[in-house]
Backbone as a printed PyTorch tensor [residue, N CA C, xyz], in Angstrom:
tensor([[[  6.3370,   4.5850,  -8.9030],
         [  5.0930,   4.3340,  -8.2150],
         [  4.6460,   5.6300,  -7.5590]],

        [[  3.6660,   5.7650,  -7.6430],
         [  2.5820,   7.1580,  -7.0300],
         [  1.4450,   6.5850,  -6.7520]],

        [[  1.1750,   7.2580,  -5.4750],
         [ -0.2090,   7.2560,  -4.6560],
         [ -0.3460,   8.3510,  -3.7960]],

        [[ -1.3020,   8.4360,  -3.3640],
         [ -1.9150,   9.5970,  -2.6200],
         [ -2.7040,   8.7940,  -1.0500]],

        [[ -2.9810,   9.8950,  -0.4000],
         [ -3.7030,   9.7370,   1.2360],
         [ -4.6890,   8.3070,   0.8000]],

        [[ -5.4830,   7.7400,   0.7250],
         [ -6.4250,   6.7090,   0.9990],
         [ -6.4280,   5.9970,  -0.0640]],

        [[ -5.4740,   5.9760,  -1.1830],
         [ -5.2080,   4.9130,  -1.6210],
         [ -4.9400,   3.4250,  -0.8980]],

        [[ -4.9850,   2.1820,  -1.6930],
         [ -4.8040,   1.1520,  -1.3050],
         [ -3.4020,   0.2820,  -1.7650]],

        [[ -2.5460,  -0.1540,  -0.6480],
         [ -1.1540,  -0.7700,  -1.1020],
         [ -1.4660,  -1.7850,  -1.2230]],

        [[ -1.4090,  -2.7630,  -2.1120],
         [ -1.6590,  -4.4510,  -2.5820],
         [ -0.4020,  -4.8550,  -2.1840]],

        [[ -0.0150,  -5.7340,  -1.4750],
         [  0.9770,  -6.9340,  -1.3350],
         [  0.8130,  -7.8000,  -1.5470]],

        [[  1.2470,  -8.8050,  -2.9100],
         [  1.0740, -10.0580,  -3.3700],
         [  1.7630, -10.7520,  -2.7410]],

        [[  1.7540, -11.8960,  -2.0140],
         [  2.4540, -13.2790,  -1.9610],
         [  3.6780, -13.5770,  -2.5420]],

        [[  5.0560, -13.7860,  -1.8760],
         [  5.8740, -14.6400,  -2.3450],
         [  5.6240, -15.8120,  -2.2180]],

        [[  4.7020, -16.2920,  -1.3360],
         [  4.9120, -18.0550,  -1.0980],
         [  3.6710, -18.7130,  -1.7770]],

        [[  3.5610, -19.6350,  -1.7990],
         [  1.9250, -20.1270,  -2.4430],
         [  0.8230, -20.3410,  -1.3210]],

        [[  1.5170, -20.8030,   0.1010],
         [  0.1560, -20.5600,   0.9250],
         [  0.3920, -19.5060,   2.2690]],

        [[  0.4320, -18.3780,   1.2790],
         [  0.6180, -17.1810,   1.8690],
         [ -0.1330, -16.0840,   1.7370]],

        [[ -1.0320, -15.7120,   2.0290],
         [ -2.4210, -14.3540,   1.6770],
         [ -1.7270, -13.2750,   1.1220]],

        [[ -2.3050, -12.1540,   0.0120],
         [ -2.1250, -11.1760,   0.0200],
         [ -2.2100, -10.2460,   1.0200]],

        [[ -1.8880,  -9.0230,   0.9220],
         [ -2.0220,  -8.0440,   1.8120],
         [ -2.4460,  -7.0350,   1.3220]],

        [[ -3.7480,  -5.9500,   2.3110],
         [ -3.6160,  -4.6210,   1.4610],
         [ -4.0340,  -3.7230,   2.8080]],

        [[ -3.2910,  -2.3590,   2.6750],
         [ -3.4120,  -1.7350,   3.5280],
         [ -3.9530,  -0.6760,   3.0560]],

        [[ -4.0760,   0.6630,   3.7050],
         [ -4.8070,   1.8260,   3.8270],
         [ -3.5820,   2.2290,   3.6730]],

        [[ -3.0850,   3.4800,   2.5860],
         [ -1.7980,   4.4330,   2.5790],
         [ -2.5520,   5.5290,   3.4080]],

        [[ -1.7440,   6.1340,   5.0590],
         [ -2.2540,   6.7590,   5.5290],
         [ -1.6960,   8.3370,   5.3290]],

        [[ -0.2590,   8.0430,   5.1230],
         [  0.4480,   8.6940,   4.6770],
         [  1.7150,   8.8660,   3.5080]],

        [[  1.6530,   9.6480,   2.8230],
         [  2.7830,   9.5910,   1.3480],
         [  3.8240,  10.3820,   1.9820]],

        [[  5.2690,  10.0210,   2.0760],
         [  6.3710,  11.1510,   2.9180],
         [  7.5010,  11.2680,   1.9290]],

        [[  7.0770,  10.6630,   0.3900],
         [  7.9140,  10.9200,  -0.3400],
         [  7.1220,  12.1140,  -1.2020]],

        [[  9.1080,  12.9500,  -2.2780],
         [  7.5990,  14.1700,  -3.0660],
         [  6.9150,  13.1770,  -4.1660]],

        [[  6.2010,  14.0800,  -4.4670],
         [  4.6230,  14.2870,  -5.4630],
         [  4.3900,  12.3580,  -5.3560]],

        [[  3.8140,  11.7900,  -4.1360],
         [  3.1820,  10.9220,  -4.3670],
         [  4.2730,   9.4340,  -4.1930]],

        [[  5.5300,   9.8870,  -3.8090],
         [  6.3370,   8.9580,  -4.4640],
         [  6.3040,   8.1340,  -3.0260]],

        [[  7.3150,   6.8520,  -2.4380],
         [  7.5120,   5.9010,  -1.2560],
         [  8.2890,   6.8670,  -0.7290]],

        [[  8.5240,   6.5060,   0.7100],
         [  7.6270,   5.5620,   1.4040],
         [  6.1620,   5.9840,   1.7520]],

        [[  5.8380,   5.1870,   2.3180],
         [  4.7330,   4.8390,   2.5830],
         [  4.1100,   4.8540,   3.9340]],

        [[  3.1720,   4.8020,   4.8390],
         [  2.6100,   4.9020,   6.4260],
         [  1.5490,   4.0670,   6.1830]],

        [[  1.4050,   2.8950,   6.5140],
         [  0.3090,   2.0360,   5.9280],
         [ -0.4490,   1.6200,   6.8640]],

        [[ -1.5680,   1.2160,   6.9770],
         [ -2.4910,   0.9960,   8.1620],
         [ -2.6500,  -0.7520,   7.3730]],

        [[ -2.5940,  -1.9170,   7.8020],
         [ -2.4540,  -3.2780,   6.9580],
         [ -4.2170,  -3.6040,   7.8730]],

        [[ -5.1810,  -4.5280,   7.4000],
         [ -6.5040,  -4.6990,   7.5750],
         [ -6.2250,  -5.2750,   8.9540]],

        [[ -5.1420,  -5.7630,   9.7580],
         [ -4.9960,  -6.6120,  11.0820],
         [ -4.7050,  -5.2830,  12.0830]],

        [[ -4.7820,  -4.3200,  11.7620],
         [ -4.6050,  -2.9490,  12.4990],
         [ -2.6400,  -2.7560,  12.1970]],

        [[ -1.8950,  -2.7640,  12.4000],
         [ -0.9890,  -2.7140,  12.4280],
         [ -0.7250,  -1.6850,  11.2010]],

        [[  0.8730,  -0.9220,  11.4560],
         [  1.2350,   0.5900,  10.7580],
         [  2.2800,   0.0210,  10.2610]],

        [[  2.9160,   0.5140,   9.5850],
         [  4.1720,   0.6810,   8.4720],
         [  4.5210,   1.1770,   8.1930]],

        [[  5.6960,   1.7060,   7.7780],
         [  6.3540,   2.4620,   6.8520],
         [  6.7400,   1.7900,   5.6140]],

        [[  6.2200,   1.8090,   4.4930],
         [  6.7490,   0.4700,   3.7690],
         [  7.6390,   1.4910,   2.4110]],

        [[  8.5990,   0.5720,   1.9830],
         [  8.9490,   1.2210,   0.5060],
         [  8.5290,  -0.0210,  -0.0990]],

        [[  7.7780,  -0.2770,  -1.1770],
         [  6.8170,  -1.0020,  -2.1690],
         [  7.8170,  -1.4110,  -2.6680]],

        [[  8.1900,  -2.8440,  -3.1420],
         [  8.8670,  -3.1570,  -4.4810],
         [  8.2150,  -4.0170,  -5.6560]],

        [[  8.5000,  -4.6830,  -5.9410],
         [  8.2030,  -4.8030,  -7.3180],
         [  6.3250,  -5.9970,  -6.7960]],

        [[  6.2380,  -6.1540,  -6.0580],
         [  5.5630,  -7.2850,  -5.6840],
         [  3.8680,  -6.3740,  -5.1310]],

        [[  4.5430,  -5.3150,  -5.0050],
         [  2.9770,  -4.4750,  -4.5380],
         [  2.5160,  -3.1090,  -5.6590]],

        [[  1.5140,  -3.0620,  -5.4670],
         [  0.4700,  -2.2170,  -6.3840],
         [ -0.1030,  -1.2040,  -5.6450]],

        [[ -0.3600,   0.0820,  -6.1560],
         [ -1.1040,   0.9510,  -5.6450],
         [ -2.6440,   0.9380,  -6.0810]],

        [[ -3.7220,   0.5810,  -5.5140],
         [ -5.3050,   0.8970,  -6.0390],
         [ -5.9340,   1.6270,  -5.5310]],

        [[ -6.6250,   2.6160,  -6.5300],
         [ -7.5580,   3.6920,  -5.8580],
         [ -8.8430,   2.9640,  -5.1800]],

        [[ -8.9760,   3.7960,  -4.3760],
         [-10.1830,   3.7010,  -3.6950],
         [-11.7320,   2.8250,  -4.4440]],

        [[-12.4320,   2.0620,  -4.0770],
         [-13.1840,   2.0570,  -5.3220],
         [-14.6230,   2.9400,  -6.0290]],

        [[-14.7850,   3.5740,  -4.8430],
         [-15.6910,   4.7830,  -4.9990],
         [-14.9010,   5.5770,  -5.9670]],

        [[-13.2210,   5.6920,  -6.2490],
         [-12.9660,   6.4580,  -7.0160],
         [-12.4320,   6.2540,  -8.3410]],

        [[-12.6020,   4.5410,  -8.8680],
         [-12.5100,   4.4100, -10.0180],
         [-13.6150,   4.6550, -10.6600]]])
């Protein structure tokens, strides 16, 4: 997995009435792009996350 500064982290749901999640990657502290992660989540709250199999990286959409 690779992402960059203002990419977007997707967190899908393990449960069925459970929301996705997606945050703001504020910061990348692994090399060239790699986890963890510094995440800003849409409820304000920060992270450090390492992504597993359940989350996605999406560009910006101005930049697809």
């Amino acid at each position: 997995m690779k992402a960059a500064v203002g990419d977007q982290l997707h967190v899908h749901s393990k449960h069925v009435d459970e929301a996705d999640q997606t945050g703001e990657i504020l910061e990348v502290r692994g090399p060239d792009g790699a986890p963890p992660y510094l995440v800003r989540f849409k409820d304000g709250h920060q992270s450090l996350v390492y992504p597993g199999g359940d989350c996605e990286v999406e560009k910006p959409a101005a930049q697809q």
